[in-house]
N, C-alpha and C positions, 0 to 999 in steps of 0.2 A: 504494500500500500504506500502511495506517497502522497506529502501533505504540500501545497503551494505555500512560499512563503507569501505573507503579504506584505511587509514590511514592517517598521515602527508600529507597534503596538498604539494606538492612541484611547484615547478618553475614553468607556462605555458612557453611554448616552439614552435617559427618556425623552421622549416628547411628549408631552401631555397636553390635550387643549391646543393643539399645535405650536406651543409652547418647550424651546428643549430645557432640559433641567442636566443639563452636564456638570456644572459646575458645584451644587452644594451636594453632587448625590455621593454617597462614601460608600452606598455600597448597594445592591437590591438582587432580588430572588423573583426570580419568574418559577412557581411549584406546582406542580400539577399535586392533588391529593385523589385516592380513590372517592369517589359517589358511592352512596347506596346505588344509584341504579345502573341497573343493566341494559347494554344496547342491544337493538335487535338484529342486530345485524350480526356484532362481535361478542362472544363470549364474555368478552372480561367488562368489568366494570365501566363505566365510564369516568372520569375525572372534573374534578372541580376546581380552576385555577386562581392562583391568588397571587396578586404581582405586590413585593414585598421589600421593604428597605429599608437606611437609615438616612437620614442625610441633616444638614450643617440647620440649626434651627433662626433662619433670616429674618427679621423683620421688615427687610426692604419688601418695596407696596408689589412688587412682582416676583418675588421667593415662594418657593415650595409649599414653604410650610405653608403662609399665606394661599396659597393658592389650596392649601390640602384644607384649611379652614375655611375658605369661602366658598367651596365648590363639594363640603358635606355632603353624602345621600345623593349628588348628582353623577350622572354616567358621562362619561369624556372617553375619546379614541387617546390607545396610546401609540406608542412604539420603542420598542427598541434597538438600538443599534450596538450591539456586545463590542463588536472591535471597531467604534466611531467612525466606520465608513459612513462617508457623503451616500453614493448610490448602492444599495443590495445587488448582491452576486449571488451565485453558487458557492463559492469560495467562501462568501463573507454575508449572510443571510442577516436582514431585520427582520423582526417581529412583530406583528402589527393585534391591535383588537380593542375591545372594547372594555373601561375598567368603573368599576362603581367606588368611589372616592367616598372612604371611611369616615370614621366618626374623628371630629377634631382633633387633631395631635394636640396632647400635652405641652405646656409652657413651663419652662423652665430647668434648672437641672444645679448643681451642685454650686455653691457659689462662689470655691473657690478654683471653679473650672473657667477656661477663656473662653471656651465657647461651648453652647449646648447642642445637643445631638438629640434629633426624635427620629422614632421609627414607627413603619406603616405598614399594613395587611390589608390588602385591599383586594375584593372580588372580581374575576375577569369574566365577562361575560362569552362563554362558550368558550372553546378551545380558540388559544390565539396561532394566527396564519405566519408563516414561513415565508418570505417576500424574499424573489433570489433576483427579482427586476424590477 
């Protein structure tokens, strides 16, 4: 088997709201969990996805967090891009889908820390799409 190099590793990346959130994200999980239910088609379970993270806690008017609190209980398209390519390949695939945006992150954090950190679990609606173009 051989693997293409791509180059320099760059920044993973969400978009959310067509919005990218590169910068305060420190880390996220795209998980698939088993479903009680079963498909009709395929034997095995079906899955329940939850796109999930930490990221830098900003009060600027256009930061994450702000945006994870003003966009509560609302549905937004996401995407990701794992190795910050501009356009999806075969090689270097984004992920696209649809995410229900959780209950308000937490404020605050320890006080003699420089900065706070919140973390999200948030529901994806259906299984999210492989985008190779």
């Amino acid at each position: 088997m051989s693997f293409q190099r791509l180059g320099p590793r760059s920044r993973p990346s969400i978009t959310l709201g067509g919005l990218e959130r590169a910068v305060e994200l420190l880390e996220y999980r795209l998980t698939p969990t088993p479903s009680d239910a079963m498909g009709f088609t395929d034997p095995f379970a079906d899955s329940d996805w939850t796109l999930g993270g930490a990221a830098y806690q900003s009060l600027d008017a256009g930061s994450l967090y702000r945006f994870a609190r003003a966009n509560s209980g609302e549905t937004v398209p996401f995407t990701i891009r794992p190795l910050g390519n501009v356009a999806p390949s075969a090689h270097a695939p984004h992920y696209a889908g649809q995410v229900i945006v959780g209950p308000k992150p937490e404020l605050g954090g320890a006080a003699s820390a420089r900065f706070f950190v919140f973390e999200f679990a948030w529901s994806v609606l259906g299984e999210p799409t492989e985008v190779t173009a």
